[in-house]
C-alpha positions in Angstrom: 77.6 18.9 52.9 76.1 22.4 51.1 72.5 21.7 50.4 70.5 24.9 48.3 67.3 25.7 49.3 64.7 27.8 47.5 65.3 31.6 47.2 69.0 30.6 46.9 69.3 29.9 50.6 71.7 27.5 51.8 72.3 24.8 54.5 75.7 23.8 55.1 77.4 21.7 57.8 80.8 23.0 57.4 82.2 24.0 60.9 84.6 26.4 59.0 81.6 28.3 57.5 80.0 29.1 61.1 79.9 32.9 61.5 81.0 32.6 65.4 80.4 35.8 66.3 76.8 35.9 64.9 76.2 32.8 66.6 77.6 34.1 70.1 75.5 37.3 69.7 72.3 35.6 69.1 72.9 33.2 71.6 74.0 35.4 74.2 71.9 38.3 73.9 68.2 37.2 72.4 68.1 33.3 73.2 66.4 32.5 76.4 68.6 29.2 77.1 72.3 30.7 77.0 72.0 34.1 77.9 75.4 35.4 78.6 77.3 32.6 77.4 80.4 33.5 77.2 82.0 33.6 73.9 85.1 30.9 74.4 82.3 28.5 75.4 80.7 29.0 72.8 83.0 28.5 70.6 84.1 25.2 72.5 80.6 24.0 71.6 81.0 24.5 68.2 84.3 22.8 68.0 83.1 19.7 70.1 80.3 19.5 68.3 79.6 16.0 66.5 77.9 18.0 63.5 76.3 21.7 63.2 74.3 22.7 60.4 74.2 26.4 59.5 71.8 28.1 57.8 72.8 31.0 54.9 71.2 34.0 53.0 74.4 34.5 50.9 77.0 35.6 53.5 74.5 36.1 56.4 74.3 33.3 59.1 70.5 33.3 59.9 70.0 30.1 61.2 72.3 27.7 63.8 72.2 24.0 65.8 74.3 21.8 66.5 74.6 17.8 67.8 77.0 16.3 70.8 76.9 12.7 70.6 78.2 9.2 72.5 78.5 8.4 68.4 76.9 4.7 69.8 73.4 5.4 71.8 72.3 8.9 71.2 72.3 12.4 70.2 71.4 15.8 71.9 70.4 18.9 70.0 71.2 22.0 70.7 71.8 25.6 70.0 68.6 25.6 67.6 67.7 29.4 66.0 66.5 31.3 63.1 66.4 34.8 63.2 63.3 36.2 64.1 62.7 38.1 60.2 63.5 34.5 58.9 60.9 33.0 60.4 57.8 31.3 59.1 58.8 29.7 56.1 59.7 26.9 57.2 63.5 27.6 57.3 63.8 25.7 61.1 62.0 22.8 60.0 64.7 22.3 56.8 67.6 23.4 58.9 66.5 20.6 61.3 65.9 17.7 58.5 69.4 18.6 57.5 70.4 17.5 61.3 67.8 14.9 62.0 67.4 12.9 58.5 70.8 13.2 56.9 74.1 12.1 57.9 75.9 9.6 60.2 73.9 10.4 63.2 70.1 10.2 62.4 70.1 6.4 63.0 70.9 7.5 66.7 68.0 8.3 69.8 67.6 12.1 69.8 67.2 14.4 72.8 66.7 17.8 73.0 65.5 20.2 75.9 62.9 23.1 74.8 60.6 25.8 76.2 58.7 26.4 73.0 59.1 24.8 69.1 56.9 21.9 70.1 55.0 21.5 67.0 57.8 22.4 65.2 60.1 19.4 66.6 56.8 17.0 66.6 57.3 17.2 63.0 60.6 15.3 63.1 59.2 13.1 65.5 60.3 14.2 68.7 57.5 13.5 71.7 56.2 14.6 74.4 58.9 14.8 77.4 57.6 12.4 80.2 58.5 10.7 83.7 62.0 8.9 82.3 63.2 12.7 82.0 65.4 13.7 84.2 68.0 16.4 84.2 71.1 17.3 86.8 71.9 21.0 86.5 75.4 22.2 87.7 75.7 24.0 91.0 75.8 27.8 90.3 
């Protein structure tokens, strides 16, 4: 589903639309959770993916995130980026609505793992992480 935004900007959740290798290079080289992700896992990701929404100037991916699902209990959100001279208009917070709020998965538990964003993600209604948390990370 294409959704316009203001300043003709777009939001669009077609997997066929995802500019792959923007989405690798951002990913591998300026995000601090996949840093050197390799580019046929990424891709993987992408094709797995129960949804992703991407975010558009025109051509131009600027924006990413995509949703892995049980499709019963819950959903975990991933991948989430605007580029950095994209920033502060609230572009992240639409892109995420898009995700969150509309479609077959927001009547689903969300999960999501974050360094940073807080405020941003307390806005949709995700809290504070707490003693029910726990995560298994795969031997290196």
């Amino acid at each position: 589903m294409k959704r316009v935004l203001a300043a003709g900007l777009e939001l669009d959740d077609d997997k066929t639309r995802i500019d792959r290798a923007e989405v690798h290079r951002y990913l591998c080289d300026e995000s601090y959770w996949a840093a050197g992700r390799q580019r046929e896992t990424q891709d993987r990701l992408i094709d797995e993916a129960a949804r992703v929404v991407g975010l558009y100037d025109g051509e131009q991916q600027i924006g990413f995130c995509r949703a892995v699902t049980d499709g019963v209990s819950f959903v975990y959100l991933a991948d989430v980026y605007v580029l950095e001279e994209h920033r502060g208009r609230g572009l992240g917070e639409a892109m995420l609505r898009e995700m969150v709020e509309r479609g077959d998965l927001t009547r689903l538990k969300w999960l999501l793992h974050t360094s940073d964003m807080h405020p941003l993600y307390e806005k949709l209604g995700f809290g504070v992480p707490n003693a029910k948390v726990m995560e298994r990370l795969p031997p290196p």
